[in-house]
N, C-alpha and C positions, 0 to 999 in steps of 0.2 A: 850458405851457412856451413857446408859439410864442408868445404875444400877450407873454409876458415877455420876448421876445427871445433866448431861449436858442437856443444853435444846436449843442451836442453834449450828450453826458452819460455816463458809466460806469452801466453794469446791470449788476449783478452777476447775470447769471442761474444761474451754477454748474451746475446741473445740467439736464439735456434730458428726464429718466426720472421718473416719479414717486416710482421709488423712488430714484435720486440726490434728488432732493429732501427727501425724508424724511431722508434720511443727513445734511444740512447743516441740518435745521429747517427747513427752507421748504414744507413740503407742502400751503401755500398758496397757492404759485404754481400756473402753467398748465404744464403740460407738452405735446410732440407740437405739433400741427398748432394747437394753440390760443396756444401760445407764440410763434408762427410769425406767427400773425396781429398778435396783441400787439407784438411787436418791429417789426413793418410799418408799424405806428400812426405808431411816430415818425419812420420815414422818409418815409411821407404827409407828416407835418406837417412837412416841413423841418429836423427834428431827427437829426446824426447819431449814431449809435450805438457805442459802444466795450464791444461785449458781454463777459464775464468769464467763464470756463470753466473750473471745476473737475476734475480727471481723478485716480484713485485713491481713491477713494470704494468703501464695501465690495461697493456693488451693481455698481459698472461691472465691465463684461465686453470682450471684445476687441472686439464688437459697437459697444461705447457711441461709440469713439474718431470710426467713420464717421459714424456718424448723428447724436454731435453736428458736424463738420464739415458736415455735409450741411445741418443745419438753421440752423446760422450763416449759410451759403451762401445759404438760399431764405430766410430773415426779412430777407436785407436790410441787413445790421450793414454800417456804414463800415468797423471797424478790428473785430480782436478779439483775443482774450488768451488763451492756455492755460495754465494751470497744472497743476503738480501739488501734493495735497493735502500742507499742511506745516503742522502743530500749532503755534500761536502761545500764548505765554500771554495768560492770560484770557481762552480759548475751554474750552468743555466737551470739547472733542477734547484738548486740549494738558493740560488734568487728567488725564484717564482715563490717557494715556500716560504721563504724568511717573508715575502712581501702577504701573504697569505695568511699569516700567522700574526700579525702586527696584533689588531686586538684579543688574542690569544693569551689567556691568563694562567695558563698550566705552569708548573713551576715542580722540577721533582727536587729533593733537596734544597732545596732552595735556587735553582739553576733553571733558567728559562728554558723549554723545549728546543728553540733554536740555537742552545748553548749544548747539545748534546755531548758535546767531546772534553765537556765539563763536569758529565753527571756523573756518581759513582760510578763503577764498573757494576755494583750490584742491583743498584737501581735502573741504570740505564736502559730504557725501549730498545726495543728489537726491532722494531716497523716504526715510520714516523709518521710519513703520507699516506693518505686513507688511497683504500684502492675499492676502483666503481665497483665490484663482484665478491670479492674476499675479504675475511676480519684478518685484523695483523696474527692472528693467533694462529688461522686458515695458514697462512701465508708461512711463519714459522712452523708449523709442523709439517707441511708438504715437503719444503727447505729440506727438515731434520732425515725427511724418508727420502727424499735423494741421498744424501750423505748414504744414509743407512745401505742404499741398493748399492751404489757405485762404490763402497768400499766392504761388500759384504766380502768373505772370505774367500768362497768359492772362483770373483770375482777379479778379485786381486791374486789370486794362482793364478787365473789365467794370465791377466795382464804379467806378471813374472817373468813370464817366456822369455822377456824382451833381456834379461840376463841367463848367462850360460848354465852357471857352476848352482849346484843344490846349495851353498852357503848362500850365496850371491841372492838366489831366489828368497830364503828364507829372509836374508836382510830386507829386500822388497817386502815382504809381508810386513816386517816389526816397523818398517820406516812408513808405510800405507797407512797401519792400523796407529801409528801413532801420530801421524798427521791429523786423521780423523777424530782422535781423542784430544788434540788440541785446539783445533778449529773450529769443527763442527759440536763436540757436547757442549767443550764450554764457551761457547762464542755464539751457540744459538738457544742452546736450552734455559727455559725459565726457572726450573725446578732446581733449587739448591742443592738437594741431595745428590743427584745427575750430576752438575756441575764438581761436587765435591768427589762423586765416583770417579767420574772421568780424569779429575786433577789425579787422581790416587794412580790413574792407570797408565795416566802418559808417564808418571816421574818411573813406576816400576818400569816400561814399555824403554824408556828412556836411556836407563842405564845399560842395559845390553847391545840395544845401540851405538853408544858412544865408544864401547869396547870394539867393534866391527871396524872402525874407522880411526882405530889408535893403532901409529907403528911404532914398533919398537926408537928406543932411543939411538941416538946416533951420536954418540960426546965426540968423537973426532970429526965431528964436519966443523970445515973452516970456517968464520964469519966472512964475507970479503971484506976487507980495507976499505 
């Protein structure tokens, strides 16, 4: 990837546990400290990383939520992503449920629970499948305090390093802290107001962004023919 020039990539690593891995078919992957080292790899090589994190999986426990923020933290990842586990079609998850759900009369909006990608965005569940240990409620706020750890300030200075110049660092903060304000408040939080703060903070967070990565005009560049 380095001698090709690449310089980021999406891993979806999902899970940190062996046995979160076995839950999504990956129990091929590394899990622990050897997963740790793998993800290091491509920050050695110059490659950043936008790791992928599964959460609601049958195996995670209230345990799972620190240690994966913990191990995102020490592999090294540029950016990272939490999710919570949502049945898609044409996944073997989103069968098993659709067939599970059959005499299931819920309906929000008027839209069948297995019609999720149908429901208002305002109405829409956070969690769909019950999980053996946790309420979905559990499940989204643990979610929300990863985001909260793995992008706290402090946090995201360090991670910075990985650019030179003080501008350079500082855009890493506004570009961190607004990923998080688009993803994670309103993409997981239930609370309207939350939802409505955070909209407020990405558009502010947003615009001086978009300044960092505007160059000047250029009216004599050629088109080609």
């Amino acid at each position: 990837m380095r001698k090709a020039r690449i310089r980021g990539a999406l891993v979806g690593v999902e899970a940190v546990t062996p046995e979160g891995l076995k839950d999504v078919y990956k129990d091929f992957n590394y899990a622990g400290e050897t997963l740790v080292e793998r993800l290091r790899a491509f920050k050695d090589a110059g490659v950043h990383v936008l790791g992928s994190f599964i959460f609601g999986l049958p195996s995670d426990r209230p345990q799972t939520f620190e240690a994966t923020s913990a191990i995102a933290t020490r592999a090294g990842v540029t950016f990272a992503q939490f999710v919570m586990l949502t049945p898609f079609p044409g996944t073997v998850d989103f069968a098993a449920w659709e067939k599970s759900m059959e005499q299931d009369p819920t309906r929000i909006g008027g839209v069948p629970l297995t019609r999720h990608w149908l429901i208002p965005q305002a109405l829409r569940p956070k969690v769909y499948t019950p999980h053996p240990v946790m309420d979905a409620d559990e499940i989204r706020r643990r979610t929300q305090g990863v985001w909260d750890d793995f992008y706290s300030l402090p946090k995201v200075w360090e991670r910075s390093k990985c650019v030179k110049s003080l501008k350079s660092r500082l855009a890493f903060v506004m570009i961190s802290k607004l990923y998080r304000q688009m993803y994670a408040n309103t993409g997981i939080a239930t609370d309207s107001a939350r939802v409505n703060r955070s909209a407020r903070w990405a558009r502010l967070i947003a615009s001086p962004c978009r300044r960092l990565f505007a160059a000047p005009p250029m009216p004599d560049l050629q088109t080609p023919a």
